[in-house]
C-alpha positions in Angstrom: -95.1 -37.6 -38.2 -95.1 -40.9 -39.6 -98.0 -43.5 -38.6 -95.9 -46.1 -36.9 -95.3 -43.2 -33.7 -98.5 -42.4 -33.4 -101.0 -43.5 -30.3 -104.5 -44.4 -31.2 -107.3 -41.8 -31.1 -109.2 -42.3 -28.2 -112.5 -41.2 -30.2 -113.3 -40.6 -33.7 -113.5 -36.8 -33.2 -109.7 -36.9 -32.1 -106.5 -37.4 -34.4 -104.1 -39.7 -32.9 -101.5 -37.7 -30.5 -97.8 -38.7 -30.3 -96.4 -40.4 -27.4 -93.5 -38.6 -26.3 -92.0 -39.9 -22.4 -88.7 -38.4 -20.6 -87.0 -40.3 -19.0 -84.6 -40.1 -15.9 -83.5 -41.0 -12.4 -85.9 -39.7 -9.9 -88.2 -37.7 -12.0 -88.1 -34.3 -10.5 -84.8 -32.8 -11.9 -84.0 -33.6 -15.7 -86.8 -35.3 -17.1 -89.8 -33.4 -15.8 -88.0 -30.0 -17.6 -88.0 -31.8 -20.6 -91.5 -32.6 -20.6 -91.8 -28.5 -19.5 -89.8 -27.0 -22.3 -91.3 -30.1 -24.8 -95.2 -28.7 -23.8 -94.0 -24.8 -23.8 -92.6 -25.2 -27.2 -95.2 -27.2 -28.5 -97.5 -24.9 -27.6 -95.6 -22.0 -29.3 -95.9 -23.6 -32.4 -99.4 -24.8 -31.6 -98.7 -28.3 -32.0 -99.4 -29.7 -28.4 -103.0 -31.3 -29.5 -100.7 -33.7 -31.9 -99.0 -35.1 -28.4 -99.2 -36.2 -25.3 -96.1 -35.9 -23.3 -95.7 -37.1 -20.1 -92.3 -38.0 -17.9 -91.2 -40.5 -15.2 -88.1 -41.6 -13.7 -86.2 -45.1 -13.2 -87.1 -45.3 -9.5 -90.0 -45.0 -7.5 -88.2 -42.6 -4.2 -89.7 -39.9 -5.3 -93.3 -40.6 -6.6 -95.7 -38.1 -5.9 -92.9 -35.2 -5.1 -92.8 -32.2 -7.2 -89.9 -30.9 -9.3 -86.6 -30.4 -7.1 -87.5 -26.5 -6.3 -84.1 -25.8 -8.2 -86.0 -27.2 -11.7 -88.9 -24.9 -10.8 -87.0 -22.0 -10.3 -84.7 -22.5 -13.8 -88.0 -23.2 -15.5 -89.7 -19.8 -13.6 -86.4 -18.1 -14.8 -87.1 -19.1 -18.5 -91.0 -18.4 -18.5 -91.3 -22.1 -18.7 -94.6 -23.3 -16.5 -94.6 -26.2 -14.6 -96.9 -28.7 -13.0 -95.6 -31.5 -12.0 -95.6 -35.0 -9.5 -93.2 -37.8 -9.8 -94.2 -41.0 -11.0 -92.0 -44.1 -11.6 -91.9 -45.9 -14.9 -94.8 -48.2 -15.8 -93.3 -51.1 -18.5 -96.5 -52.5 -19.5 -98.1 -49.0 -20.2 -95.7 -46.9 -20.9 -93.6 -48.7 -23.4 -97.8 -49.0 -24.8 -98.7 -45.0 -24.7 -95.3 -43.8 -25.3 -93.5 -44.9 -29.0 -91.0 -42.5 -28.0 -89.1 -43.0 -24.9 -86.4 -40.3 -24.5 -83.7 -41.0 -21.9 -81.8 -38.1 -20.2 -78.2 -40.4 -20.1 -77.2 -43.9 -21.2 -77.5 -45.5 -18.0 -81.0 -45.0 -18.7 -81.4 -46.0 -22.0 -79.2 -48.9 -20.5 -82.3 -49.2 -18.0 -85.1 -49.0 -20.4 -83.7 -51.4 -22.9 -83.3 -54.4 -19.9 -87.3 -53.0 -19.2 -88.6 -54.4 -22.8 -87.6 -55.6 -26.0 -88.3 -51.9 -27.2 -84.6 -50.6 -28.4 -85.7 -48.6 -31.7 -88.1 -46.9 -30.0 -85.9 -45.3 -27.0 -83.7 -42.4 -27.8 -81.2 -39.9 -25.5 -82.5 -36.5 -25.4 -79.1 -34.9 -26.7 -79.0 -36.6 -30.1 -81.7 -34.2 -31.4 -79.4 -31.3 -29.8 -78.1 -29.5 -33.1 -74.7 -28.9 -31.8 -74.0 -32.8 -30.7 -74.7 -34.1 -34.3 -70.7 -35.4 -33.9 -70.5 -36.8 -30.5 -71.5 -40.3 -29.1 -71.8 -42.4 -25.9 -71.4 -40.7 -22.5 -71.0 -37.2 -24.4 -74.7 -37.1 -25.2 -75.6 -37.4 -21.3 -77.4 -34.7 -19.7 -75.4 -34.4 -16.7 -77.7 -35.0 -13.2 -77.8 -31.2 -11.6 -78.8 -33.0 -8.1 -76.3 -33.1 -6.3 -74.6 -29.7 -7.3 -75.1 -26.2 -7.6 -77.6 -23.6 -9.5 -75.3 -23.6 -12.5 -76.3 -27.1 -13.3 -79.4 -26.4 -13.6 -78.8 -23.7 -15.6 -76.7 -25.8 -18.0 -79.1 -28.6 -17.9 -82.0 -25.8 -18.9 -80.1 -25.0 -22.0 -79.2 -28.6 -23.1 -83.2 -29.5 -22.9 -84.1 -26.3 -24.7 -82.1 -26.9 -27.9 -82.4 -30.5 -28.0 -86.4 -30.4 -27.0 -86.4 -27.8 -30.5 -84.6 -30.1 -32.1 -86.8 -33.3 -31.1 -89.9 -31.0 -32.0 -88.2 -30.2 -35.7 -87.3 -33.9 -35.9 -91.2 -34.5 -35.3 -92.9 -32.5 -37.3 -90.7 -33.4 -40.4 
């Protein structure tokens, strides 16, 4: 991990962790899987002291809710553990603790980019997926499973997965 996306320690006993926030609409669908599957895998590889990972959504509607019960249930399906509450996205602190900022579709990278001069630094979760090295724009989107059935869910599950494995290999080079 190079120096420039790396937090402070918060002591002199403790390397600095990577910031690492997902981003999305509402924060209890798309983005607080990401931050699941990111932590799980992470901790695989037992690399989750070198971050700290956190998600939040656009909007404030849902702050304080847990995952959408159709997240939990993809992520129980998977072996995936999740803990979550909503929470909106904080400007000041976030674009502060978090040097990468990983939007689930472009109208949130659109979002995020009006929030701060902070461009470089925010990223759409597909363009560390492997198999979407050729596409661009609106292909990159991870579609928002709300307001349809358990097989978006399912689909957005495996779109996190190889592009959270992909972000994590993209990391650790």
């Amino acid at each position: 991990m190079s120096k420039s996306h790396a937090t402070k320690p918060s002591s002199a006993d403790q390397p600095a962790r990577t910031g690492v926030l997902f981003v999305c609409t509402g924060n209890i669908c798309r983005s607080p899987l990401a931050e699941a599957i990111f932590r799980h895998i992470a901790g695989e590889r037992r690399v989750i002291d070198q971050f700290q990972i956190a998600s939040c959504g656009t909007g404030s509607w849902h702050a304080g809710d847990d995952a959408d019960p159709r997240t939990r249930a993809v992520a129980a399906r998977y072996g995936i553990p999740m803990k979550h509450t909503a929470r909106a996205f904080r400007p000041g602190h976030d674009f502060t603790d978090f040097p990468w900022i990983i939007a689930m579709d472009n109208s949130h990278m659109r979002w995020l980019a009006i929030q701060g001069r902070h461009g470089s630094r925010i990223h759409l979760m597909r363009e560390f997926d492997p198999e979407m090295k050729s596409l661009k724009g609106d292909e990159l989107d991870v579609p928002d499973p709300y307001y349809g059935g358990e097989d978006g869910f399912e689909k957005m599950y495996h779109m996190l997965d190889r592009a959270c494995r992909g972000f994590l290999d993209h990391l650790m080079r």
